[in-house]
N, C-alpha and C positions, 0 to 999 in steps of 0.2 A: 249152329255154326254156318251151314249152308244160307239162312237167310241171311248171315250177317255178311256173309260174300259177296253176296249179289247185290244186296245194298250199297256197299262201297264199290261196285264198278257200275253201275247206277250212276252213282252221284257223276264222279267226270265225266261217263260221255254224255248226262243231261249240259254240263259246263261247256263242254265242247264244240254241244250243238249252237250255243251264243254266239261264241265267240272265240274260233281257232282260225289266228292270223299262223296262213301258212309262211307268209313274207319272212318270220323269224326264223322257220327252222329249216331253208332252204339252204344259209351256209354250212349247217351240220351233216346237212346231206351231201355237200360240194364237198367240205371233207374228206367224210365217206368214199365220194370214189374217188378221191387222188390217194385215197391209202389203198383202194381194193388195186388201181393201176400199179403203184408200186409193189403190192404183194404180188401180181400177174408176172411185175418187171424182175424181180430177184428171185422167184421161186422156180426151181427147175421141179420139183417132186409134186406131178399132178396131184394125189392126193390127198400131199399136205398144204400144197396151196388150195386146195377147195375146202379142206377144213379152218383153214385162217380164214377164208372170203367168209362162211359161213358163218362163224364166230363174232366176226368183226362186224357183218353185217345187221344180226343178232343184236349186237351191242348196241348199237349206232341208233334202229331202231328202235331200241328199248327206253335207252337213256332221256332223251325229251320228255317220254310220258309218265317214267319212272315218276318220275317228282312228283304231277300231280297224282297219281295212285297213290302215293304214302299219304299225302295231305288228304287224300278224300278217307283212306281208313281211318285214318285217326279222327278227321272230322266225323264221319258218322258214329264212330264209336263215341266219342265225344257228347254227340247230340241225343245220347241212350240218356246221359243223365240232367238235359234241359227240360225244364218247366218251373211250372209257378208251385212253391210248396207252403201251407198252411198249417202249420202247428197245433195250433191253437187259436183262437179269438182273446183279445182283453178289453177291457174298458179303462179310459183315462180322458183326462182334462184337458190332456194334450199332448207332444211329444218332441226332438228332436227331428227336424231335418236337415241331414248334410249336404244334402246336393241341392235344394232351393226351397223357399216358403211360399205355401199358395195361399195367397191373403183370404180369397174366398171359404176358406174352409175355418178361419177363427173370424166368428159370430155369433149371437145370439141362438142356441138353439145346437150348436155345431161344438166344435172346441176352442175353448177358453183362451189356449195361446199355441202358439208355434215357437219351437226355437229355431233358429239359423244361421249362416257364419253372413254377414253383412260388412261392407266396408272395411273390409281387413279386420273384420272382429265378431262377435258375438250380438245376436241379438233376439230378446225375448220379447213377440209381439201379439199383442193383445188387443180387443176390440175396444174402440171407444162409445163413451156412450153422451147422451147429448149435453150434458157439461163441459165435456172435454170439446166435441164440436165447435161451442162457444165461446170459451177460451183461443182455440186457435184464431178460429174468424177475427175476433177482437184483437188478439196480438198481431194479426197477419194486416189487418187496416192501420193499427199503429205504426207497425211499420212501411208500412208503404200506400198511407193516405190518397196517393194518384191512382191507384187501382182500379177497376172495374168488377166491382164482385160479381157480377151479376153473368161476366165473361169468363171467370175463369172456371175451368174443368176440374181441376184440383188443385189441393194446397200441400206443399211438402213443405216443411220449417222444421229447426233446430227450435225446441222449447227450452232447454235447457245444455249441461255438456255429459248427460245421459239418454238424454233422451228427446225424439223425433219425433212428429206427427205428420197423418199422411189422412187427407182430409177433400173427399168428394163434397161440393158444398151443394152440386145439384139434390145429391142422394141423402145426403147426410151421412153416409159411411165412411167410418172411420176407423183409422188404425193406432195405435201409440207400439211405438219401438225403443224399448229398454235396452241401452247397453248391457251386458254380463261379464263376468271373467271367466266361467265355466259352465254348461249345459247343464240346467238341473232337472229335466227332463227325466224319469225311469224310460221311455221308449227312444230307441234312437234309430231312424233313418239313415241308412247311408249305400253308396254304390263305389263299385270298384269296377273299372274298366280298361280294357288292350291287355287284359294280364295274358301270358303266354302260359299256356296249359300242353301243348305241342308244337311242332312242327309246322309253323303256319296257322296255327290253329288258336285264337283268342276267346277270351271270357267276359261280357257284362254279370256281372251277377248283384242285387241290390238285395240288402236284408233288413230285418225290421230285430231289433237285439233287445232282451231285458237287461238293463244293468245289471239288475240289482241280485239277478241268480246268472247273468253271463247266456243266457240261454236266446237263442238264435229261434223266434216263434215265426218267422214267415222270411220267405226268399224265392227270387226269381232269379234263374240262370238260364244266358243265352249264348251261343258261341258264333263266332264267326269265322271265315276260313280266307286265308288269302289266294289267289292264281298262282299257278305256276311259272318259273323264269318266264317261259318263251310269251308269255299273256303282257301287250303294253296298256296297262289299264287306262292311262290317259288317251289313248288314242283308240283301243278298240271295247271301251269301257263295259267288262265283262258283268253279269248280272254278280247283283251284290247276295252271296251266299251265306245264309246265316239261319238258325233253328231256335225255337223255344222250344221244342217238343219233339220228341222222338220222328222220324219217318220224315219232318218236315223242313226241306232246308231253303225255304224262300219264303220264309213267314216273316207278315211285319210284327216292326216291332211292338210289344203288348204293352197296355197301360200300367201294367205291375212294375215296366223298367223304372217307371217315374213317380207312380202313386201307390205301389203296393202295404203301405198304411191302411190303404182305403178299405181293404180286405179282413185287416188283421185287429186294427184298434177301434172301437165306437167309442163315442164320443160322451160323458158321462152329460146330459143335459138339467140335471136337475141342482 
């Protein structure tokens, strides 16, 4: 319990040290003594006027940094349960991703296909192989006999009203992108972020899911914490505080927010 104390008063005055614009909490202080004047001006009972001064003063002080202490507890406690978690390993042909398809990764040797949401929709894509190359080049001179093959960097064409080609002519790499109605993917990618978990306190978290038993084989969770009132982030733009891992709240971001696939699924090549 002791460490976990000292931790969260840690974290703000490391925050502090950035960036505490005094400039905001100078009227909360102006305040302060026009109330301590008028408690001096109505109070005739020494006593209980210096228990009122006390109190008030107490409070006045307190109140600004209140805020950031709650958000920094919560924040470190928070960051007790960030990191990259591995389940298990599987093998597949390929998988679902929801948040974007990295073409280099469906290849020869690599996986078979990706799926993705594309163009306000679905799409299943897969590498081509030098058939399909030649077909496009051919359609793509057809239609637009003034061309320069020989200048262009790539080819993108509608082949059909399912389906796309996406055509390096230097490399010969190629992609073909199948409209779908539904992910048929068993692995599925996907990330949720800004979700509010406290007080100030947000969540990245990206998972890797089985359909087909529901079970959740790999995940990475990171949080992030906002400033307090008195912090103008536009203007005195406070270090960006955020954890993947216990004890560490300035860490960048890790490759599992975006590719943690990369960890969990191999690629079936044969």
């Amino acid at each position: 319990m002791m460490e976990m104390f000292g931790t969260e008063l840690v974290l703000p005055l490391a925050f502090y040290a950035h960036s505490l614009p005094w400039e905001h909490l100078w009227p909360a202080y102006a305040v302060l003594a026009i109330i301590f004047c008028l408690i001096v001006g109505i109070s005739r009972d020494r006593n209980g006027r210096l228990l009122l001064l006390l109190a008030t003063g107490l409070l006045f002080a307190a109140v600004p940094f209140a805020e950031e202490v709650w958000i920094a507890w919560n924040f470190a406690k928070a960051c007790n349960g960030a990191g990259t978690f591995i389940n298990k390993t599987v093998q597949a042909d390929g998988y679902y991703d929801g948040t974007a398809a990295v073409l280099g990764l469906v290849r020869p040797g690599a996986f078979k296909f990706v799926e993705a949401p594309y163009k306000k929709g679905l799409t299943r894509i897969t590498s081509g192989d030098a058939d399909f190359v030649r077909e496009v080049l051919k359609r793509y001179q057809q239609e637009n006999p003034a061309a320069d093959m020989a200048q262009l960097k790539f080819i993108q064409m509608s082949m059909d009203d399912r389906t796309e080609a996406l055509v390096f002519p230097g490399t010969n790499a190629s992609w073909r992108f199948t409209r779908i109605d539904q992910p048929t993917a068993r692995y599925w990618f996907k990330a949720v972020r800004d979700v509010a978990v406290a007080y100030k306190v947000t969540l990245l978290q990206t998972t890797l899911t089985d359909t087909q038993s529901d079970e959740i084989i790999a995940r990475y969770v990171r949080y992030y914490r906002q400033p307090p009132w008195f912090i103008n982030r536009e203007q005195h733009r406070p270090p960006v505080m955020a954890c993947d891992k216990p004890g560490d709240w300035q860490s960048p971001v890790s490759d599992d927010a975006s590719s943690l696939y990369l960890k969990a699924i191999q690629p079936v090549t044969n």
